[in-house]
C-alpha positions in Angstrom: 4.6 -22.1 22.0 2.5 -22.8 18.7 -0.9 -24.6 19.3 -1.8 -26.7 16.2 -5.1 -28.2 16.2 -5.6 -30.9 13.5 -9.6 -31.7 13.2 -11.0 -34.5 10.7 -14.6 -36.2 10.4 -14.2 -38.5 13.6 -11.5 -36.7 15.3 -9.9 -33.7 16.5 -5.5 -33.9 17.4 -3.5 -31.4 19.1 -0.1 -31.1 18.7 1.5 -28.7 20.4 5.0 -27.6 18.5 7.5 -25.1 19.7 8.0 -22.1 17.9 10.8 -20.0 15.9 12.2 -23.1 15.1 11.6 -24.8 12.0 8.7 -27.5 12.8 7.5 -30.9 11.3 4.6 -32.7 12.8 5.8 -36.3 14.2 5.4 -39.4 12.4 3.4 -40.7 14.8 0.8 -38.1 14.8 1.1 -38.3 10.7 0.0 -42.0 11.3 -3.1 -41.3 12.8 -4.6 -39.2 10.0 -6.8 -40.7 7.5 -5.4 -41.1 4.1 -7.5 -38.0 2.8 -7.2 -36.1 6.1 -5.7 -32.2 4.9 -2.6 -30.5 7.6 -0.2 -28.4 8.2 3.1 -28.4 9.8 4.9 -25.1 10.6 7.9 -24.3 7.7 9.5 -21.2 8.9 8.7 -18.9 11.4 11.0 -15.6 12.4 11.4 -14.8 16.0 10.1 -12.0 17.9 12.8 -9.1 18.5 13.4 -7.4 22.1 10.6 -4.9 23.0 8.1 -6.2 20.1 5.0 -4.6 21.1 1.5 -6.3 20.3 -0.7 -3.4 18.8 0.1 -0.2 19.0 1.8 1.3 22.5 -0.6 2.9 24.2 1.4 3.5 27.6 4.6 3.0 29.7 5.9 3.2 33.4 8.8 1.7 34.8 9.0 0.3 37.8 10.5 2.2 41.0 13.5 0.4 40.9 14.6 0.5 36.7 14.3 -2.9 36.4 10.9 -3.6 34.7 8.4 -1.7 32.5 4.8 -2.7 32.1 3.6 -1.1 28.7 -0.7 -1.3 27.8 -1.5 -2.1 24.2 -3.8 0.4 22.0 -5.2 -2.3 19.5 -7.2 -0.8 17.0 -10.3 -2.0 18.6 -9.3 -1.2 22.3 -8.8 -4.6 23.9 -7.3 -4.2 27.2 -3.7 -6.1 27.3 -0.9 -5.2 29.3 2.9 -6.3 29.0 5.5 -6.4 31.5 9.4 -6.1 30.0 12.9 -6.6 31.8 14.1 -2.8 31.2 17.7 -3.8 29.9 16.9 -6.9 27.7 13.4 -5.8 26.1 12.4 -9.3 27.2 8.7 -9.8 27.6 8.1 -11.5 31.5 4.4 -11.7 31.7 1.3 -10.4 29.7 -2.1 -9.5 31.8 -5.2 -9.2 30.4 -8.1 -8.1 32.9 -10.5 -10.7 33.1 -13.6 -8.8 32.5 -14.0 -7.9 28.5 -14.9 -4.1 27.8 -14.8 -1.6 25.2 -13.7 1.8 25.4 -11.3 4.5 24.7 -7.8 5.1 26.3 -5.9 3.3 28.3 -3.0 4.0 30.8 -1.0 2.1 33.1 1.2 3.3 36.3 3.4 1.2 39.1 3.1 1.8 42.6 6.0 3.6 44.4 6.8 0.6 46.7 6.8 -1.1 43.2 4.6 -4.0 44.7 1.2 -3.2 42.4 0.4 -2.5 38.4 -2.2 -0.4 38.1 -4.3 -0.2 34.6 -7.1 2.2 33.8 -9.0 1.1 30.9 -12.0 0.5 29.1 -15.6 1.5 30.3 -15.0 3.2 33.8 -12.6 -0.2 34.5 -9.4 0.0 36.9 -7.3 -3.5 37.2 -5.2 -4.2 40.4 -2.1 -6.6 39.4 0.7 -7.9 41.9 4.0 -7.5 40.4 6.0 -10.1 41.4 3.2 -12.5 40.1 1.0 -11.4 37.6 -1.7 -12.6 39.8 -5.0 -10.2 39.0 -6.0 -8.8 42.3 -9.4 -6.9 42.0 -10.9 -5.4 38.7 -13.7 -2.4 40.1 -15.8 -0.4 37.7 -15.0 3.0 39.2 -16.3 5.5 36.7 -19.3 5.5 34.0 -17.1 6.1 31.0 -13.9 6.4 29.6 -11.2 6.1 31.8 -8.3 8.6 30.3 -5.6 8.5 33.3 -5.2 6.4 36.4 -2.1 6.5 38.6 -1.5 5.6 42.2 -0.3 8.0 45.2 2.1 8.5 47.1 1.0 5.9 49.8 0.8 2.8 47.4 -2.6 2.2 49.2 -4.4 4.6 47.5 -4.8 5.1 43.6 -6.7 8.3 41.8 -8.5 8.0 38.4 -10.0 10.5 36.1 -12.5 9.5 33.0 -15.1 11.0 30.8 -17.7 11.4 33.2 -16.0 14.0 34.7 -15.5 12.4 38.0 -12.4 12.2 39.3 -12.3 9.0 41.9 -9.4 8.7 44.9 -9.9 4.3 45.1 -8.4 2.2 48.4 -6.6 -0.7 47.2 -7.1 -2.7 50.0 -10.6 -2.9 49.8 -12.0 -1.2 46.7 -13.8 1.3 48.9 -14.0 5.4 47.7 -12.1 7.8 49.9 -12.6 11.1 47.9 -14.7 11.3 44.7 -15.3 14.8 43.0 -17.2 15.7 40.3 -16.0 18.7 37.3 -19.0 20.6 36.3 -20.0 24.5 35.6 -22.7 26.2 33.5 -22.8 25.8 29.7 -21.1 28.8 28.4 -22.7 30.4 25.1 -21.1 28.6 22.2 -20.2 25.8 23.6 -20.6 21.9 22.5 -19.7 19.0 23.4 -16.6 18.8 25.0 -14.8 15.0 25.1 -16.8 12.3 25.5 -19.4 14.3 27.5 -22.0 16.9 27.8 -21.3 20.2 26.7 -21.5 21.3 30.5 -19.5 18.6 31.8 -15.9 18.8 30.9 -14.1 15.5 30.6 -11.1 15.4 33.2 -8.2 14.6 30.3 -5.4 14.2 32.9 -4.3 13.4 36.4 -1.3 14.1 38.5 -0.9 14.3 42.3 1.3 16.2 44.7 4.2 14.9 46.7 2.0 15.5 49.8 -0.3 13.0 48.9 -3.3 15.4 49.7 -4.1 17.6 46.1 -4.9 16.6 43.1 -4.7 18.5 39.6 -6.9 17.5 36.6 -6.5 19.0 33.0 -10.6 19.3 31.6 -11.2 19.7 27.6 -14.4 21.9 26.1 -15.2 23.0 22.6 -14.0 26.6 23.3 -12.0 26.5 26.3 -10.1 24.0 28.7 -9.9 24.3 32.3 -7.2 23.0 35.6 -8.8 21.9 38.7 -7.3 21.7 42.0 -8.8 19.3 44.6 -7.9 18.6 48.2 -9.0 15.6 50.2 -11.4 16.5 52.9 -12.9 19.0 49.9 -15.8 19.1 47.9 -15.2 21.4 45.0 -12.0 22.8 43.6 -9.5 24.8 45.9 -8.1 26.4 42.3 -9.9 26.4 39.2 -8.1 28.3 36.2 -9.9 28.3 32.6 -8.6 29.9 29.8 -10.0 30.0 26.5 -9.2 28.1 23.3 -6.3 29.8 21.0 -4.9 30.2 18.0 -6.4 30.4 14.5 -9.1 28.2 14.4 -10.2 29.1 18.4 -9.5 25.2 19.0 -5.7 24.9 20.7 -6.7 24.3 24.4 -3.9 25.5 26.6 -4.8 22.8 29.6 -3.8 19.8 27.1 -2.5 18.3 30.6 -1.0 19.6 33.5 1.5 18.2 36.5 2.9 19.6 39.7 6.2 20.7 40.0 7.9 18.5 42.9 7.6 20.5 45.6 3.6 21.0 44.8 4.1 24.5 44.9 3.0 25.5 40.9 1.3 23.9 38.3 3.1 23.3 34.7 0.4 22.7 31.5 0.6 22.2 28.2 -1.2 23.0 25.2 -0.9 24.1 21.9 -2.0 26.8 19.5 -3.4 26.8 16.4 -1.3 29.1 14.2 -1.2 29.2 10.0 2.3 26.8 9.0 3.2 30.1 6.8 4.2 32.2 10.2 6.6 29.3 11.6 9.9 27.6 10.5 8.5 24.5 9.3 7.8 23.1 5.6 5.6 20.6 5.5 1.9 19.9 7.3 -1.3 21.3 7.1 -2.7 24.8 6.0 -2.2 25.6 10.2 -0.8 23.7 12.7 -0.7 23.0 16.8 1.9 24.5 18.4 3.2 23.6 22.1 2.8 25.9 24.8 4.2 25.2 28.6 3.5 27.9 31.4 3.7 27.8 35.1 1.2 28.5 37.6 0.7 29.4 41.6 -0.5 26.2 42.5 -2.6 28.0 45.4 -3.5 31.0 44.2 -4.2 29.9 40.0 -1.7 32.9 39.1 0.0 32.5 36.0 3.8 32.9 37.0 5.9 32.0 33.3 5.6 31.3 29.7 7.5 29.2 27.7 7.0 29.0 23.9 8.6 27.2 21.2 7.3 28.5 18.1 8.8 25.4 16.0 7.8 22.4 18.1 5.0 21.3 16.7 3.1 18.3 19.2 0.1 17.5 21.3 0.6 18.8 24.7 0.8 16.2 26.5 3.2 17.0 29.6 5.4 14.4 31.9 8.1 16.2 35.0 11.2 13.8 35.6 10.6 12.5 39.3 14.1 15.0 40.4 11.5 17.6 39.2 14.5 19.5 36.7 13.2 18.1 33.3 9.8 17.9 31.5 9.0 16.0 28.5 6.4 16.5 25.6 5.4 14.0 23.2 4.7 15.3 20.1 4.5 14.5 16.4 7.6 12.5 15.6 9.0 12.5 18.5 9.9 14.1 22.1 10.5 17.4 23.0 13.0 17.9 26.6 12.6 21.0 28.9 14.8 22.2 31.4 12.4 23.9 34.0 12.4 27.4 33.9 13.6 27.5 30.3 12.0 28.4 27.5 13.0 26.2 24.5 13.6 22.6 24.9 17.5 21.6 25.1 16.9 18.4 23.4 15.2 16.9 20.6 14.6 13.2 20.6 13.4 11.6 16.9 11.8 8.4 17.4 11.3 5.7 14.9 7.3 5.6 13.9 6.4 9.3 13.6 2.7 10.2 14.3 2.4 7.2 16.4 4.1 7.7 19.9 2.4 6.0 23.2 0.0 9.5 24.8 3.1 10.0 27.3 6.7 9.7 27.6 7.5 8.3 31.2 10.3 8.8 32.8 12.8 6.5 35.3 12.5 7.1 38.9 16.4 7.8 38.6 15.3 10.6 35.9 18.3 9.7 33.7 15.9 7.7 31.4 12.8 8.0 29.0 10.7 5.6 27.7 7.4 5.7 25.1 6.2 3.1 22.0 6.4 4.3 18.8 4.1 1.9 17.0 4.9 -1.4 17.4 8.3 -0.9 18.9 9.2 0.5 23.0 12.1 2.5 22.9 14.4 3.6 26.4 16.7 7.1 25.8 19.4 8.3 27.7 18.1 12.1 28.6 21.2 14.2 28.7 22.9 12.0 25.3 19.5 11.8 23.7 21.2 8.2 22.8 18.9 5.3 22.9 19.4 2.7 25.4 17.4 0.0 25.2 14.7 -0.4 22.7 13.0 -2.9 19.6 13.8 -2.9 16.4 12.4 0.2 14.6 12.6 -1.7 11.2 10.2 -4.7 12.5 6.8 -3.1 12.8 2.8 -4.3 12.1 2.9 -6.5 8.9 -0.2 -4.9 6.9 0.7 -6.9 3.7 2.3 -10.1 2.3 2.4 -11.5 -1.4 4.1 -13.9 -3.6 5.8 -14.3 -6.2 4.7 -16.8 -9.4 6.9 -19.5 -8.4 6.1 -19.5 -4.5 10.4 -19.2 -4.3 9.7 -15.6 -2.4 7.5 -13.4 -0.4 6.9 -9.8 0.0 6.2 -8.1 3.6 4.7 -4.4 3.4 5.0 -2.8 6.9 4.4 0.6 8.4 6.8 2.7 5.3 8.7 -0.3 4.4 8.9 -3.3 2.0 11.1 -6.2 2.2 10.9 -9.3 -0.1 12.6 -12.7 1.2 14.1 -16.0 -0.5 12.1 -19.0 0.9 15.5 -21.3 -0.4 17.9 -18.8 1.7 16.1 -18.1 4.4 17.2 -14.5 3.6 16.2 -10.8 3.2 16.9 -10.3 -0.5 16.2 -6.3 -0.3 14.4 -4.0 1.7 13.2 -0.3 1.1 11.0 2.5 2.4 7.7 4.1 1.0 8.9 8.0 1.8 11.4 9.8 4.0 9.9 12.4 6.8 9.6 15.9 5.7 9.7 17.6 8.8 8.4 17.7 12.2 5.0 17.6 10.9 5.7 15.0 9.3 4.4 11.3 9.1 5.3 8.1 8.0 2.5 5.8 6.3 1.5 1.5 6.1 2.1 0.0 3.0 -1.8 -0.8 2.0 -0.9 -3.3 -1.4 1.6 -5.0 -3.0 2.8 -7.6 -5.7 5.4 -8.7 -7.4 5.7 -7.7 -11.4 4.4 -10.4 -13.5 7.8 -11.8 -14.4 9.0 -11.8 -10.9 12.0 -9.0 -11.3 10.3 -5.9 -9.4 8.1 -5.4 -6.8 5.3 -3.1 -6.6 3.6 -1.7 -3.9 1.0 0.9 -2.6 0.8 3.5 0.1 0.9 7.0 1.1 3.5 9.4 1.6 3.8 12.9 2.7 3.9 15.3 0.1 5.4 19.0 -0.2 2.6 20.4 -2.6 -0.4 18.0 -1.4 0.3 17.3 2.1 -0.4 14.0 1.6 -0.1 11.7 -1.4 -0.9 8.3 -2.5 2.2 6.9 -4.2 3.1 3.4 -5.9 6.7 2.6 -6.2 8.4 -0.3 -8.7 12.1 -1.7 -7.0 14.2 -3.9 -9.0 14.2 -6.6 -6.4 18.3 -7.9 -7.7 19.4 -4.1 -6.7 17.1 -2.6 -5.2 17.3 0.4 -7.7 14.1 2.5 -7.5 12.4 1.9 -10.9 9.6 4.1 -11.0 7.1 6.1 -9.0 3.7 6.8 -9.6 2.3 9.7 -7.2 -1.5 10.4 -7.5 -1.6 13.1 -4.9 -2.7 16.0 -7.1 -6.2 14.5 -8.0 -6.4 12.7 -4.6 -5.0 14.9 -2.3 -5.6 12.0 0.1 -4.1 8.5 2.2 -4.7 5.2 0.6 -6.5 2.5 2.1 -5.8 0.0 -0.2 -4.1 -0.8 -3.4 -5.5 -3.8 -6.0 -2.8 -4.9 -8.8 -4.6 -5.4 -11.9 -3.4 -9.1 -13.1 -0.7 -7.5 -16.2 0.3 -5.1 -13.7 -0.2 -2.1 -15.7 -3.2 -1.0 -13.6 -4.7 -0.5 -9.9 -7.5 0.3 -8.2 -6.6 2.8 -5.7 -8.5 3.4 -2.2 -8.1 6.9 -1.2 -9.6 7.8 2.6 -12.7 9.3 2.5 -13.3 8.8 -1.5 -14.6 6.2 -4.0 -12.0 3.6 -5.2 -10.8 4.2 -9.0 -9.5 3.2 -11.5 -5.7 4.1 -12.6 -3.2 3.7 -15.3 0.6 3.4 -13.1 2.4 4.6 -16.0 0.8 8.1 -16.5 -1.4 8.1 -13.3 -4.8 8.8 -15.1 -8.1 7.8 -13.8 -9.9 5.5 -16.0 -13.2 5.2 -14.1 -14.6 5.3 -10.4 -16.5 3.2 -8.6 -19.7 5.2 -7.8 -21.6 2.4 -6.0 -19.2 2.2 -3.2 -19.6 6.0 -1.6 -16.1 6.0 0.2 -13.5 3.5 1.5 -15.0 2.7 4.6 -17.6 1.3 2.7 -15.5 -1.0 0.8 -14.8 -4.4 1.5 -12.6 -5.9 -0.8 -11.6 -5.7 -4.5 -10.8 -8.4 -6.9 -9.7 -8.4 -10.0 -10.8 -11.0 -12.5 -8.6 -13.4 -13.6 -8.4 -11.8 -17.1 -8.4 -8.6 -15.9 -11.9 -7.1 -17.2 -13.6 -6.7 -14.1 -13.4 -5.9 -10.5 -15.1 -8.0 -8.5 -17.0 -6.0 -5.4 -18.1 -6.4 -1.7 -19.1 -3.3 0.2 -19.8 -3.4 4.1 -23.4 -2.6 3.7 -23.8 -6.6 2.4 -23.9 -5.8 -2.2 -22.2 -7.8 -3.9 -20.9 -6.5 -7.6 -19.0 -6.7 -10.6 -17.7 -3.8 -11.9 -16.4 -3.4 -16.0 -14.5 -0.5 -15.4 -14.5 -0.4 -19.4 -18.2 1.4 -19.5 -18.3 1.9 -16.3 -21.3 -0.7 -15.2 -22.0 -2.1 -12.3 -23.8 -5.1 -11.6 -25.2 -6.1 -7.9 -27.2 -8.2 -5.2 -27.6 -7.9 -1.9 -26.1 -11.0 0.1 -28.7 -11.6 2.6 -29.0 -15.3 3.9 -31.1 -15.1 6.8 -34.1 -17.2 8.0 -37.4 -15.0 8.2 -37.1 -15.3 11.9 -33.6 -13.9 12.2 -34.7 -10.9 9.6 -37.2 -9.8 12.4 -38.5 -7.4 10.3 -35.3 -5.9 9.4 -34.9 -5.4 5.8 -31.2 -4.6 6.2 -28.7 -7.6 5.6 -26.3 -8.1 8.5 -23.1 -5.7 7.7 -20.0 -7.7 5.7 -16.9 -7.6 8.1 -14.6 -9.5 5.3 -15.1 -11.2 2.0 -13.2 -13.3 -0.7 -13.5 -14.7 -3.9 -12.3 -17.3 -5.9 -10.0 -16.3 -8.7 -12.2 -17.4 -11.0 -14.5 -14.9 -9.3 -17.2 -18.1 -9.4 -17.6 -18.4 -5.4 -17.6 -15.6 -2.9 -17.6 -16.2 0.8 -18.6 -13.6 3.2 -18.3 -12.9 7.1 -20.6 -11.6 9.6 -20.6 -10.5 13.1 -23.7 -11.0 15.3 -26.0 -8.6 15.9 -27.3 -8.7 19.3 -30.2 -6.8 19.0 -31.7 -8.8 16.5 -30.6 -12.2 17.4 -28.5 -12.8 14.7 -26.0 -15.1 14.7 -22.1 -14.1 13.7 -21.5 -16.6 10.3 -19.6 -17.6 7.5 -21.3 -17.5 3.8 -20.5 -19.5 0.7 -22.1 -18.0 -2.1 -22.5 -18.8 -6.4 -21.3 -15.7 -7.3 -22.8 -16.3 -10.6 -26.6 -16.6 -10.3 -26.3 -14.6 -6.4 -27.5 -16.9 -4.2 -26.4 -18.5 -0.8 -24.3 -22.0 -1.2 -24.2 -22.6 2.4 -24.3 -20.8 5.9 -22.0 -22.1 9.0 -23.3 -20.0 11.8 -21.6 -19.2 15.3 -18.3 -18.6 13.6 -16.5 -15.3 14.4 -15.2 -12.4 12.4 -12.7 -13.3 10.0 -10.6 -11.6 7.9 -10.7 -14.1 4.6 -8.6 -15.5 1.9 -9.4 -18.3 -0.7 -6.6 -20.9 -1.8 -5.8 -20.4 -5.9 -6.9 -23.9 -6.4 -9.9 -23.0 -4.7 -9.6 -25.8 -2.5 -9.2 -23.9 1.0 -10.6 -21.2 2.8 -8.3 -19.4 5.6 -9.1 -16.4 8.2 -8.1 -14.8 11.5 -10.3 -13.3 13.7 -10.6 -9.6 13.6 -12.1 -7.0 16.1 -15.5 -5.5 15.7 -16.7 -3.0 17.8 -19.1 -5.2 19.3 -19.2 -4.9 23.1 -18.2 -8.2 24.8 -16.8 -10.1 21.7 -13.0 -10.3 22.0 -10.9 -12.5 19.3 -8.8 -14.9 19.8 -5.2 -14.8 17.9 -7.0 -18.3 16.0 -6.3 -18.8 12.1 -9.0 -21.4 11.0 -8.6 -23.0 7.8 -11.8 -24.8 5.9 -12.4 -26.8 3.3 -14.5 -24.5 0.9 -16.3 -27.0 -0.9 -17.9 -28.6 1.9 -17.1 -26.1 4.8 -15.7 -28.2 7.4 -13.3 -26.7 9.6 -9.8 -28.8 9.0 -7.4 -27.3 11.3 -6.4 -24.1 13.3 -3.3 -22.2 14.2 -2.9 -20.2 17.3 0.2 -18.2 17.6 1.6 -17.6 20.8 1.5 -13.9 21.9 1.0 -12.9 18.3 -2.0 -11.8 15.8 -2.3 -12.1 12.1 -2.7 -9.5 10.3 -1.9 -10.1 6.5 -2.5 -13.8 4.9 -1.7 -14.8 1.9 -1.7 -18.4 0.0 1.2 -19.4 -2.7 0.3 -19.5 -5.8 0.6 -23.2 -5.9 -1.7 -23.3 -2.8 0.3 -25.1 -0.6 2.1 -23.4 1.7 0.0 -19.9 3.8 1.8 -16.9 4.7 0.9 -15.0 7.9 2.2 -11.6 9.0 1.7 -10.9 12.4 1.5 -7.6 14.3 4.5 -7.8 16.3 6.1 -7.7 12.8 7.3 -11.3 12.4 5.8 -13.8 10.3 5.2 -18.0 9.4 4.9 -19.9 6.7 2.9 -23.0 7.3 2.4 -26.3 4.7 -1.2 -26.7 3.8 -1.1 -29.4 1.6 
């Protein structure tokens, strides 16, 4: 369902519509609106496919029985969310969210073996307790002091062990929260070393977690600077029955070979994985970096810490990140692009499985308790594999992923979608796709695919443009913009910058005729290019790199770039002779300045296209008080308009008649402020807020109005979107 709330002066209606269906608000709700009153009714929205993952997939696990798999979204700020899918349909059954709010690192999720209890590790030192059958939250428990990194339960069901940063590794009763075992990793600092992950350089963060089919041992994988370690522990124990450390290898001394580790079913050895660092030159493979990890399994004496077998695989290039099949015959590495399949005892995987979103994979690939399946996320999308075919048996829609861009044509009569290596443009009289096309194709193993970071149609409405980065055989990586005929989707022209960038683009601004863009390249300052012979006419010095940067806007006529950087400066830029011209947006009271001199930092901007009116946003700052708001400034003579304070993040857009102001909430990495999935929509002259949209089990994450300013386009991160009627 869609929540629509309607607000005016005196009043504020709900109307609750359902959605993927096209919507118009009832006559009767129409009648209570004042004659002036501004809203919306959904026009078009497209339904979410089977297995359509909000955020990134983080982690899988099916249940005992096949039937289910609860998945936990990685969102780019680490809100904890967790989804439960009917295996065979992709259908989404339930979503749990653990009611305490936390920030923090990884995330992992596991089922019980009776298959009664969900089990996710997250955040700050957080476990969450979930019945199955209900969704009904049992106990959340703070268990460690950081990070948690892996959590799974034991063999019981009752009991459940967890590993984290903090180098603790906790054995939890379910039944009543209480600690039956708790160990802690630690040894002396060894010459050379730093900090290892998340922790002290004498603490080693415990990185994995697996437990014997006795119940009684546990085996932990620990990461340092210049070495990585496997620990053995036994209930009834205080310190390690086996320790084995080994140091870092390969050519830059930083390919751990305890990446992970698991016990072989009958708990008699110990199979890790790491990887080695060795120069691309001395392997197969054709694309990557200067040098490259390579996997590494071996086998240990789970007793005695003796290494009993090496297997190397000099080509398959991946993290090291280990899973055994529960019949204990076939392992499973995740690595770049896809997953590698072992048979035990052999020494080069049998099986190569490609998944859709390469560089992105979920940190494991789980297997079925039958062990004839595998599932991970690749992005956006879960994906289910037959493991002797390698054929895929369930899974999303590898084509729908995170919408990270939308435009419009002149006209309003279509829409562009960029998505993770794709563009698509659509016919809003149709209803249909008019043509679709990708940013690059992989190049290998090492290879990744990219978001689309800008795009626009020409000026004439034939061709689209759009921004991004692809891999690159000379470069590694290269930021490209590509030109389709949209009536044949005929490739028109390419512009690759990767020589003088030799870097991924953030972001991509269409100069108004087209003919140029300023280009965000990671890591550098934006610039100024010509697309038709890729020279750089000038750079942006004031804004240091692109995490600086804000947004870009071009001026209506197409002489100046109009500015914001995170640190609050607002500028315009004549890219011509290279000036810049600034002031510092700071609209605090004395009181709320406290004596700092720094403005709060800008988490989004947007200007008119007239470039007259800017409005910024602002999270709160609870150290000094300060409020999260929403700014109107006169662009022209730099000074604050208005201030609505107690209004979250946004991520902002203004209407081209300069009428409306529309945002969704966005994450910040401040610790107990979690957006909602709310688009707000104000009326920029005066600031009222007129209306807001709330998405069911979907966030925005590209808006755009039509150029006529009536209707607002919304992509969404499960890779749908809507188009909603703002007049």
């Amino acid at each position: 369902m869609l929540r629509l709330h309607l607000a005016t002066s005196s009043q504020r209606i709900v109307v609750t519509v359902a959605a993927l269906v096209t919507v118009t608000i009832a006559n009767t709700c129409q009648a209570q609106q004042p004659a002036s009153a501004t809203f919306a009714r959904l026009v078009w929205q497209i339904e979410s496919p089977p297995f359509s993952h909000r955020g990134g997939v983080g982690d899988v696990a099916f249940s005992p029985d096949g039937r289910f798999l609860v998945t936990f979204a990685a969102s780019p700020r680490n809100q904890q969310t967790y989804f439960l899918w009917e295996a065979a349909t992709g259908k989404l059954l339930r979503r749990l969210e653990p009611k305490e709010i936390s920030r923090g690192g990884a995330g992992s999720v596991a089922y019980s073996p009776d298959g009664k209890l969900i089990l996710g590790g997250w955040g700050l030192g957080y476990v969450t307790v979930w019945e199955a059958a209900t969704g009904r939250e049992l106990f959340t428990k703070k268990v460690h002091n950081e990070t948690v990194l892996n959590a799974k339960f034991m063999p019981d069901s009752a009991h459940m062990v967890s590993c984290g940063s903090d180098r603790t590794i906790i054995v939890t009763r379910v039944a009543d929260q209480a600690v039956a075992a708790s160990w802690t990793f630690s040894r002396p600092s060894a010459a050379g070393d730093s900090m290892g992950l998340f922790g002290a350089s004498d603490s080693p963060a415990a990185a994995s977690v697996d437990v014997a089919s006795d119940g009684r041992r546990v085996v932990t994988a620990h990461w340092k600077s210049n070495s990585s370690e496997a620990a053995v522990w036994q209930i009834g124990t205080d310190t390690p029955v086996v320790r084995i450390e080994q140091p870092n290898q390969g050519t830059t001394a930083s390919g751990r070979v305890f990446e992970s580790a698991v016990f072989t079913k009958d708990g008699a050895h110990i199979i890790s994985a790491g990887a080695r660092i060795v120069p691309r030159s001395s392997t197969k493979l054709t694309h990557g970096p200067v040098n490259i990890q390579v996997v590494e399994l071996r086998k240990w004496d789970a007793k005695t810490g003796q290494l009993v077998a090496e297997y190397s695989a000099p080509d398959v290039h991946g993290f090291g990140r280990i899973e055994i099949s529960p019949d204990g015959q076939t392992l499973a590495t995740n690595d770049f692009g896809g997953i590698h399949l072992w048979r035990l005892g052999e020494n080069q995987p049998f099986r190569y499985i490609e998944t859709p979103e390469r560089g992105s994979l979920s940190r494991n690939a789980r297997f079925s308790s039958d062990s004839q399946r595998i599932a991970t996320g690749a992005g956006n999308a879960i994906s289910i594999w037959n493991v002797q075919t390698g054929t895929v048996v369930a899974g999303g829609d590898p084509s729908i992923t995170r919408i990270t861009s939308v435009a419009w044509n002149a006209n309003a009569s279509k829409f562009a979608l960029g998505r993770h290596n794709a563009v698509e443009t659509w016919d809003l009289s149709t209803r249909r796709r008019r043509f679709a096309a990708t940013m690059g194709r992989p190049l290998g193993p090492t290879s990744s695919l990219h978001d689309v970071t800008g795009l626009g149609f020409s000026t004439d409405g034939t061709q689209l443009i759009a921004g991004g980065t692809r891999d690159d055989e000379k470069t590694y990586q290269a930021g490209i913009v590509r030109t389709w005929a949209i009536a044949s989707g005929e490739l028109q022209n390419e512009a690759s910058f990767g020589i003088e960038s030799q870097g991924e683009v953030d972001g991509l601004i269409l100069s108004p005729d087209r003919k140029q863009a300023v280009i965000v390249f990671q890591g550098q300052a934006p610039a100024l290019f010509n697309l038709s012979d890729q020279k750089k006419v000038a750079e942006l010095s004031g804004i240091r790199s692109s995490r600086d940067l804000i947004v870009a806007q071009f001026s209506l006529d197409g002489r100046f770039v109009h500015v914001v950087n995170r640190q609050g400066e607002a500028s315009r830029w004549d890219p011509a002779v290279n000036q810049e011209t600034f002031y510092t947006t700071e609209w605090r009271t004395a009181a709320e300045r406290s004596g700092r001199q720094q403005p709060p930092w800008v988490e989004h901007a947007a200007f008119s296209p007239d470039g007259r009116v800017l409005v910024t946003s602002h999270r709160a700052n609870s150290q000094s008080g300060t409020p999260s708001a929403l700014v109107n400034w006169d662009n022209e003579i730099s000074l604050p308009i208005r201030v609505v304070r107690d209004v979250p993040p946004c991520l902002l857009v203004i209407s081209p008649d300069s009428r409306l102001l529309a945002g969704f909430e966005i994450e910040t990495n401040v610790s107990g402020q979690k957006p909602t999935d709310t688009i707000h929509i104000w009326d920029l002259n005066t600031g009222q807020e007129l209306f807001t949209l709330q998405p069911q089990d979907a966030r925005a994450t590209a808006i755009a109005f039509s150029p006529d300013s009536k209707q607002l386009l919304t992509g969404f991160d499960r890779g749908t979107f809507a188009i909603w009627d703002v007049r």
